[in-house]
TORTIFI-736680 format. One record per residue (C-alpha): residue in one letter; x, y, z. Coordinates in Angstrom, 3 decimals. Example, Ala and Ser with C-alpha at 12.3 -4.5 7.8 and 13.67 -1.06 7.14 Angstrom:
<rs>
<'a', <12.300, -4.500, 7.800>>
<'s', <13.670, -1.060, 7.140>>
</rs>
This chain:
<rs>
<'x', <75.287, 4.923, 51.553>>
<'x', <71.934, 2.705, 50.840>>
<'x', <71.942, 2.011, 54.701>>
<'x', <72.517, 5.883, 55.779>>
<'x', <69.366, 6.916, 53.558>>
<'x', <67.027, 3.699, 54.471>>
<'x', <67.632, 4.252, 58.303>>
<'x', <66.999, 8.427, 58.080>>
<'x', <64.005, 7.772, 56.353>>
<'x', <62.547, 5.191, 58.351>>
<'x', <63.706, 7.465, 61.443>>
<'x', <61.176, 10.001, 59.575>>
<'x', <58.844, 7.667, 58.685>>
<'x', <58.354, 6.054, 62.255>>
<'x', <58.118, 9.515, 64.046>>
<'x', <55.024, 10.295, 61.364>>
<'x', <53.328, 7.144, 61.581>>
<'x', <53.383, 7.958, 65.609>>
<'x', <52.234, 11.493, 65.455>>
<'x', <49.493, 9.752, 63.344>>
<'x', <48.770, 7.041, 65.989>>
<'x', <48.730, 9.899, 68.820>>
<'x', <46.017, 11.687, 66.597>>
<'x', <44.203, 8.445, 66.404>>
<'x', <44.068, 7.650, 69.769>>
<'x', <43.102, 11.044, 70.592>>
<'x', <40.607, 11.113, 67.776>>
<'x', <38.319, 7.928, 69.322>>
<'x', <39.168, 8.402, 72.734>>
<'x', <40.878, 4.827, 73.735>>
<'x', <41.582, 4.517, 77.185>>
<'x', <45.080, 5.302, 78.463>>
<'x', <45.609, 1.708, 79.550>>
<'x', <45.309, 0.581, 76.044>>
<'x', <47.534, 3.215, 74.300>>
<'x', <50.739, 1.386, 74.679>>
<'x', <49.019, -1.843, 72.947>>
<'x', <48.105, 0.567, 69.888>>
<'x', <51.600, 2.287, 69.622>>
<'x', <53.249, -1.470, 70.045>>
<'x', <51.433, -3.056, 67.729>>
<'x', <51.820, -0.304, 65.362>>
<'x', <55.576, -0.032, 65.584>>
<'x', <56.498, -3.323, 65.334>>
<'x', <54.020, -3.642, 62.251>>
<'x', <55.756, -0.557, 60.837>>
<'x', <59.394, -1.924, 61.576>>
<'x', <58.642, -5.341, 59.725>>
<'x', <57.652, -3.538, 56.438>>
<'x', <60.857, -1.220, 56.713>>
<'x', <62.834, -4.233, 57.078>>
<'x', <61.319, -5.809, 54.217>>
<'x', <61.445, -2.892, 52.103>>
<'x', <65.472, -2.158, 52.709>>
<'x', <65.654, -6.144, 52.236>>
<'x', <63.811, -5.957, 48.901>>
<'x', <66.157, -2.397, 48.126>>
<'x', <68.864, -4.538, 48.721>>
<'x', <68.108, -7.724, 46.842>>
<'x', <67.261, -5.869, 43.963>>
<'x', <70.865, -4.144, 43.335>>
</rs>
């Protein structure tokens, strides 16, 4: 049940953090070519603190 709730909000959380990214980029006007730098950087930054978050969740039941 933990799992189920961790993974639909992270789903959430990921698809916000990008909107926010897209606004960013948008916002100061970085080149198309570096975009895909931004949004990897970004998601894999975001995906390590879920991880440790559900890990931490997890640890502390």
């Amino acid at each position: 049940m933990l799992l189920l709730i961790v993974v639909l909000f992270s789903v959430f959380y990921l698809f916000q953090i990008n909107r926010l990214t897209y606004a960013l980029c948008t916002r100061r006007e970085i080149p198309e070519e570096n975009q895909p730098k931004v949004f990897r950087t970004i998601n894999i930054l975001i995906t390590i603190l879920l991880i440790s978050f559900y890990v931490e969740v997890l640890i502390s039941l």
